[in-house]
C-alpha positions as a LaTeX table, in Angstrom:
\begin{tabular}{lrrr}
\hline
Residue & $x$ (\AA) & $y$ (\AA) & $z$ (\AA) \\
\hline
Unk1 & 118.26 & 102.12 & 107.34 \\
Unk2 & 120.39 & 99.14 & 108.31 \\
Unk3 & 117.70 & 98.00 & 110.88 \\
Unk4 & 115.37 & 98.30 & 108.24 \\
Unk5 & 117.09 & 96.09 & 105.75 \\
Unk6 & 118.41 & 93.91 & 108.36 \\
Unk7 & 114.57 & 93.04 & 109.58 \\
Unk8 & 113.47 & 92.45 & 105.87 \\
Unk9 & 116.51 & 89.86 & 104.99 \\
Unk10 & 115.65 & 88.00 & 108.42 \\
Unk11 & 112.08 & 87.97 & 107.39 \\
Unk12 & 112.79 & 86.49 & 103.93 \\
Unk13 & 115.34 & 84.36 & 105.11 \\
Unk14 & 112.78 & 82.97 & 108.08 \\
Unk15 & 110.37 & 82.49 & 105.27 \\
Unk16 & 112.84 & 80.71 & 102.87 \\
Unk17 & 114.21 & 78.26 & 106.08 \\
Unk18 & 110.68 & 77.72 & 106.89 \\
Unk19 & 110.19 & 76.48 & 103.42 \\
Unk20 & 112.94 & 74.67 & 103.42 \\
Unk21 & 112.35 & 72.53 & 106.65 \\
Unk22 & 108.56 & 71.77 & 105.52 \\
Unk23 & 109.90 & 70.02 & 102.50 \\
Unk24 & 112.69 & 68.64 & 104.42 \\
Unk25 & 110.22 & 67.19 & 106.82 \\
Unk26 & 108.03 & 65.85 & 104.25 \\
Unk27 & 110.58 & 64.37 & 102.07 \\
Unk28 & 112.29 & 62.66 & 105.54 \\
Unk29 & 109.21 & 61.36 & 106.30 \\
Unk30 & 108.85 & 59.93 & 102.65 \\
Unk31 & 105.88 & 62.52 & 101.18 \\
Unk32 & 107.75 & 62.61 & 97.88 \\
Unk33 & 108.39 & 59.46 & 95.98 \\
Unk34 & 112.32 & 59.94 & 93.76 \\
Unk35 & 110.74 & 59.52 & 90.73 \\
Unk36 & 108.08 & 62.05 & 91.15 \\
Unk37 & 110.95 & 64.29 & 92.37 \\
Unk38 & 113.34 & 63.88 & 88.57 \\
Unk39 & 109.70 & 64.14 & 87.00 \\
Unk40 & 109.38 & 67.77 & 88.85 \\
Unk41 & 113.23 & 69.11 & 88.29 \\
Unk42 & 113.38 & 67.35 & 85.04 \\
Unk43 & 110.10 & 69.46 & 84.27 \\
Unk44 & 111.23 & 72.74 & 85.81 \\
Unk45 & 114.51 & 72.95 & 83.91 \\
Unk46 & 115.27 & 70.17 & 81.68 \\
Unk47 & 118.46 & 69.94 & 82.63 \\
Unk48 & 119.35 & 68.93 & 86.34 \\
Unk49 & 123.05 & 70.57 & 86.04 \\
Unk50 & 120.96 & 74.02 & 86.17 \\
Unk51 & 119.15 & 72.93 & 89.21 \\
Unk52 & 122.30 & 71.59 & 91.28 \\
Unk53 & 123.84 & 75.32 & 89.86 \\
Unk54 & 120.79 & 77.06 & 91.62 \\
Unk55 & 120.52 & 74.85 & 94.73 \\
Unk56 & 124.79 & 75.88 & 94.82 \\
Unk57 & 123.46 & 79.57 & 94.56 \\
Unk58 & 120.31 & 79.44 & 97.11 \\
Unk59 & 122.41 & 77.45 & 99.52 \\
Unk60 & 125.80 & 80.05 & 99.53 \\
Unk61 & 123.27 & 83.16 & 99.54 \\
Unk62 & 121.06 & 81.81 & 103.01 \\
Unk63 & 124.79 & 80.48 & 104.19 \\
Unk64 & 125.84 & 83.70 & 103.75 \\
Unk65 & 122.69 & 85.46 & 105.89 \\
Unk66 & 123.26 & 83.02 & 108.64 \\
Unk67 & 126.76 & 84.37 & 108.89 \\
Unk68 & 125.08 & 88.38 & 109.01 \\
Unk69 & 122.43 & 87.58 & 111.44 \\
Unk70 & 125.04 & 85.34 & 113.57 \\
Unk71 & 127.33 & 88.88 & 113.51 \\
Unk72 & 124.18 & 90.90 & 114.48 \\
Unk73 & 123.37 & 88.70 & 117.15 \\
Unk74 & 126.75 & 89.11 & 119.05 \\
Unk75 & 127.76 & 92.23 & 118.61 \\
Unk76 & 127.38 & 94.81 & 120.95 \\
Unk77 & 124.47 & 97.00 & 119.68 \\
Unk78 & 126.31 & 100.31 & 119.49 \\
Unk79 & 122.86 & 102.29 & 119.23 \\
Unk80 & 121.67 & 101.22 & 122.21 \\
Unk81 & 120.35 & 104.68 & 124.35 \\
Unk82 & 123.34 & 107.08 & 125.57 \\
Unk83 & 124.23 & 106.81 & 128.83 \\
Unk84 & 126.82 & 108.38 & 131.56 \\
Unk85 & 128.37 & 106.67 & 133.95 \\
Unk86 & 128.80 & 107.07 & 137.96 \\
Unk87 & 130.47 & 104.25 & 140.16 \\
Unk88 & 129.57 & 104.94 & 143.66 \\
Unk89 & 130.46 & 102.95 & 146.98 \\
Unk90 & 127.51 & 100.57 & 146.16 \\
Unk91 & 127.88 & 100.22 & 142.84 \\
Unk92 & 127.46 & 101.97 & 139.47 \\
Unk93 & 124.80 & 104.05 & 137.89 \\
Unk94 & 123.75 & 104.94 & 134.46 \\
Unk95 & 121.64 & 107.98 & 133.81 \\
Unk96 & 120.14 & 107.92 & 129.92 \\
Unk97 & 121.18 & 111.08 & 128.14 \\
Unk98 & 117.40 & 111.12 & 127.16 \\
Unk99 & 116.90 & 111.67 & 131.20 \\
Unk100 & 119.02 & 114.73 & 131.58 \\
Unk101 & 117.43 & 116.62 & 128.47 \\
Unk102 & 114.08 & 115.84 & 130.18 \\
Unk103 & 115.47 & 117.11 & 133.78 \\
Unk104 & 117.13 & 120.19 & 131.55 \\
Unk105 & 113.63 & 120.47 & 129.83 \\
Unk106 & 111.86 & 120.39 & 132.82 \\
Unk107 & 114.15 & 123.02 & 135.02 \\
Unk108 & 113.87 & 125.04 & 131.82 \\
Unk109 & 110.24 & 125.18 & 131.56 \\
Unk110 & 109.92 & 126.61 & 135.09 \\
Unk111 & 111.40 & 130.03 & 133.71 \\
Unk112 & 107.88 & 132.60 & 132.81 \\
Unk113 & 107.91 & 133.37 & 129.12 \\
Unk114 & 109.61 & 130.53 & 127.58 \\
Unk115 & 107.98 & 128.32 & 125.06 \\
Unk116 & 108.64 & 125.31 & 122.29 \\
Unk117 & 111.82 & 123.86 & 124.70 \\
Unk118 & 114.24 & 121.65 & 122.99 \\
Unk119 & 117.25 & 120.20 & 124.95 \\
Unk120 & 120.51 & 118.60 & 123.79 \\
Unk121 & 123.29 & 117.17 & 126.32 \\
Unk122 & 126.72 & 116.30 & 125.71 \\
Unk123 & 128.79 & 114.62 & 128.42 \\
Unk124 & 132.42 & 115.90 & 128.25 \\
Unk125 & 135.10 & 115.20 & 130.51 \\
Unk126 & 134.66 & 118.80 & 132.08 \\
Unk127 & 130.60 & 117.80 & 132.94 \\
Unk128 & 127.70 & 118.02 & 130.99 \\
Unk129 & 127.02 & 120.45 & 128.13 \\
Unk130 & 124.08 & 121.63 & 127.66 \\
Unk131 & 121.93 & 123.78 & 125.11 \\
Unk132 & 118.78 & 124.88 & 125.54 \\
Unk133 & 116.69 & 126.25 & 122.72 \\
Unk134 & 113.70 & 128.02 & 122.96 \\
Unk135 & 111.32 & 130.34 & 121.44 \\
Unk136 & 110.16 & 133.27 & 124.30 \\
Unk137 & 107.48 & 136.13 & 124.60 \\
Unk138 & 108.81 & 138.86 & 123.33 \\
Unk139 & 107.96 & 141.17 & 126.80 \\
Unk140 & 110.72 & 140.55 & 129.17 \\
Unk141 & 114.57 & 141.00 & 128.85 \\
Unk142 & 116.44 & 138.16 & 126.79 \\
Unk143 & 119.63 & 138.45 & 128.68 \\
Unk144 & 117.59 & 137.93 & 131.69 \\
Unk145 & 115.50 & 135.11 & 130.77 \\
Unk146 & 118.42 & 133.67 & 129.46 \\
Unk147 & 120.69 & 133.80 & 132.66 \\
Unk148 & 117.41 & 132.62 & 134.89 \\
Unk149 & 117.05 & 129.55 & 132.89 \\
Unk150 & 120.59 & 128.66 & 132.79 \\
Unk151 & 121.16 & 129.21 & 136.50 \\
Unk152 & 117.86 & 127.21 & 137.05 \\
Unk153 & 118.51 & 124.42 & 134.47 \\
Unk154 & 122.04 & 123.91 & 135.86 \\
Unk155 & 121.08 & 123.47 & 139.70 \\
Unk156 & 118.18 & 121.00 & 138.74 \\
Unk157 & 120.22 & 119.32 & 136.87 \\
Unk158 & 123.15 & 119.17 & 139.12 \\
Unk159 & 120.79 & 118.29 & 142.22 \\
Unk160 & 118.91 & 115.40 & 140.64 \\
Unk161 & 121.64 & 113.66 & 138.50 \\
Unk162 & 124.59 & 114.43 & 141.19 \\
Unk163 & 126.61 & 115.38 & 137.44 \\
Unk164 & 128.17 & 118.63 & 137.70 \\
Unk165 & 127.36 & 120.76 & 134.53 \\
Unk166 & 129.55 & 122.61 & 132.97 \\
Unk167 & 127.72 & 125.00 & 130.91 \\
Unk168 & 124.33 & 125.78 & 129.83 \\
Unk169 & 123.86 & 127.55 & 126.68 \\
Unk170 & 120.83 & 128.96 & 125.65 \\
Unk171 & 119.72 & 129.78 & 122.05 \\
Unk172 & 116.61 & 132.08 & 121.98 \\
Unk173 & 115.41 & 130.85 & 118.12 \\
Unk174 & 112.66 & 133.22 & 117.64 \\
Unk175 & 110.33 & 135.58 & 119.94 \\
Unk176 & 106.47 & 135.35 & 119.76 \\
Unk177 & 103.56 & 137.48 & 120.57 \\
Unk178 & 101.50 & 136.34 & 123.50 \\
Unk179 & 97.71 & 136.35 & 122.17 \\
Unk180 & 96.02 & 139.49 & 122.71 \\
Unk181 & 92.76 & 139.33 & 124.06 \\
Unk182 & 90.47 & 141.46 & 123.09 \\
Unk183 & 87.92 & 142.73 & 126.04 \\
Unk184 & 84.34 & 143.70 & 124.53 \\
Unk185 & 82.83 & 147.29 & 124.99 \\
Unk186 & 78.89 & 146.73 & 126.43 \\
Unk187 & 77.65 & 149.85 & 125.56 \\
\hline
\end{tabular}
C-alpha cells in the first residue's frame, strides 16, 4: 500500500513540478507581461494576500514531498527479495529464498501421488526450515509419502544450495481422488 501511494504522490508531484517549470520557463523568457499577471491573480482572488497564502501552502506541501521522495531514494529498500548468505574462499553468495522453495518444490514434486505443492523456507541459525504442503491421492500411505518427500526435498536441497536443512515438515492439507476412468463394455 505504501508503494502504491508513494507512486501516485510522485506522479502528482512530477505533474505539479512540470507545471511549474513550463511557467517558470515562459515567464523567464518574458511570455507573461506583469500587468497581465496582477490582471490574472487580481481576477482569480481579489485579494493577492490569499494568493501569496496559497503559493506559502503549495510551496511547503511539494517542499515537503521532495523531502519523502529524497528519504525513499536513499534508504535501503527493506523489501527487496530474501536472501541467505554464504562467504566462500572466492567470495560471497546469495541464494533468493524464492530459489530454495522452487528447489524444495521441485525435489517435492518428484515424490508419486503428490499434488497442488506449496513451499515456505525460513533460514534459522540451525539451517533452513522448511514446510511443504500438499494435497496427495488418497491410495498410498501418508506417513510414507510424507517421510519420502522430506528425505528427498532435504538432499536436493542440501546438494544444490550447499545449505544444510534442518527440517522438513510436511503438511498433507487434503487427499483427492485420482479420476476414475471408466472403460466401455462393446457388447
Amino acid at each position: 500500500m505504501v508503494k502504491v501511494m508513494d507512486r501516485l504522490l510522485l506522479f502528482l508531484y512530477s505533474v505539479a513540478i512540470g507545471i511549474a517549470s513550463i511557467v517558470a520557463i515562459v515567464a523567464a523568457c518574458g511570455g507573461f507581461s506583469e500587468k497581465w499577471l496582477n490582471e490574472v491573480v487580481s481576477d482569480f482572488t481579489g485579494d493577492v494576500r490569499a494568493v501569496q497564502g496559497s503559493v506559502i501552502i503549495v510551496g511547503i506541501i511539494l517542499f515537503l514531498l521532495s523531502v519523502r521522495f529524497f528519504v525513499v531514494s536513499v534508504r535501503r529498500d527493506s523489501h527487496s527479495a530474501p536472501s541467505i548468505n554464504q562467504r566462500t574462499e572466492h567470495g560471497d553468495i546469495r541464494i533468493s529464498v524464492e530459489t530454495v522453495e522452487n528447489l524444495a518444490l521441485k525435489a517435492a514434486s518428484r515424490t508419486r501421488g503428490v499434488k497442488d505443492l506449496r513451499a515456505r523456507v525460513r533460514v534459522s541459525e540451525a539451517g533452513l526450515g522448511i514446510l511443504i504442503k500438499a494435497f496427495v491421492e488418497g491410495e498410498g500411505s501418508i506417513p510414507t509419502l510424507s517421510e519420502e518427500m522430506q528425505r528427498t526435498v532435504s538432499q536436493q536441497v542440501e546438494e544444490a544450495t550447499g545449505i544444510p536443512v534442518a527440517e522438513v515438515s510436511v503438511f498433507i492439507a487434503n487427499v483427492t481422488q485420482a479420476p476414475t476412468t471408466f472403460k466401455s463394455r462393446v457388447e
